[in-house]
N, C-alpha and C positions, 0 to 999 in steps of 0.2 A: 437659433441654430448657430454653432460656434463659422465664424469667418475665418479665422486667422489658422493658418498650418498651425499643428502641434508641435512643440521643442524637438522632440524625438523623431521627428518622420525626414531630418534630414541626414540625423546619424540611420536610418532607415537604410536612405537612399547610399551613402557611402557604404555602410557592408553589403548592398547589395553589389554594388559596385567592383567590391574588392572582392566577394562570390566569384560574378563571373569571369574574376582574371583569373584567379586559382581555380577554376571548374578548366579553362581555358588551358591554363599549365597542364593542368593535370590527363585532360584529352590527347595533348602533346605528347608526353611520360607516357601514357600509355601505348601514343603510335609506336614511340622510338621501343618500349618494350615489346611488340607483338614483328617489330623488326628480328629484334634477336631471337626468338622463340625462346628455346630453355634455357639458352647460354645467356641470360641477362646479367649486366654488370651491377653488382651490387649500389652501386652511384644511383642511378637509374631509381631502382626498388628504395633505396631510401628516400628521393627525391619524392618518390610517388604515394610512401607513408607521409610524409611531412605535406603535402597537398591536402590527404585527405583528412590528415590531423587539423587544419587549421579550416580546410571547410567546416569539418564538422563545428569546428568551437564559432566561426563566423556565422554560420546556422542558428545555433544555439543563443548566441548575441542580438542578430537579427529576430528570433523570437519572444527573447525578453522584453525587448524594446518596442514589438510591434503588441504586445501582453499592456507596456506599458499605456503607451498611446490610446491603447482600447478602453485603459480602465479611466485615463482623463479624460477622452470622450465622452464617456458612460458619467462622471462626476459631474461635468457641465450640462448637459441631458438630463439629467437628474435635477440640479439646481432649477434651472431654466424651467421644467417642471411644475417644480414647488413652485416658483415667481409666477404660475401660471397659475396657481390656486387648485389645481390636479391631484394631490396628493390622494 
């Protein structure tokens, strides 16, 4: 069974990281929008696309990376395996 952290599980941990500051921002953007009701200032509304635009892609990153991890797990698990005469 592998010992050692995977390469990828600590760029893991940093976009999770950076997740929940922008989830964080973006909670914030929201109070200050439900302050103003309909009159919201454009500033605001933009700030609040660009939150969810880089959530999403930090998401998306986060799942790559966590896809990747999975499949080197799975390759030494395998190896480890065969070394086991299992096949």
């Amino acid at each position: 069974m592998p010992t050692t952290p995977f390469p990828d599980s600590e760029e893991i941990d940093a976009l999770q990281c950076r997740l929940t500051i922008h989830r964080r921002n973006l909670y914030r953007l929201e109070e200050q929008k439900a302050k103003y009701g309909f009159d919201v200032p454009l500033r605001i509304l933009n700030e609040i696309a660009e939150q969810e635009e880089a959530i999403a892609q930090i998401e998306a990153r986060r799942a790559e990376r966590e896809i990747a991890d999975l499949r080197s797990q799975l390759a030494e698990y395998q190896a480890e395996y065969r070394e086991l005469g299992c096949e």
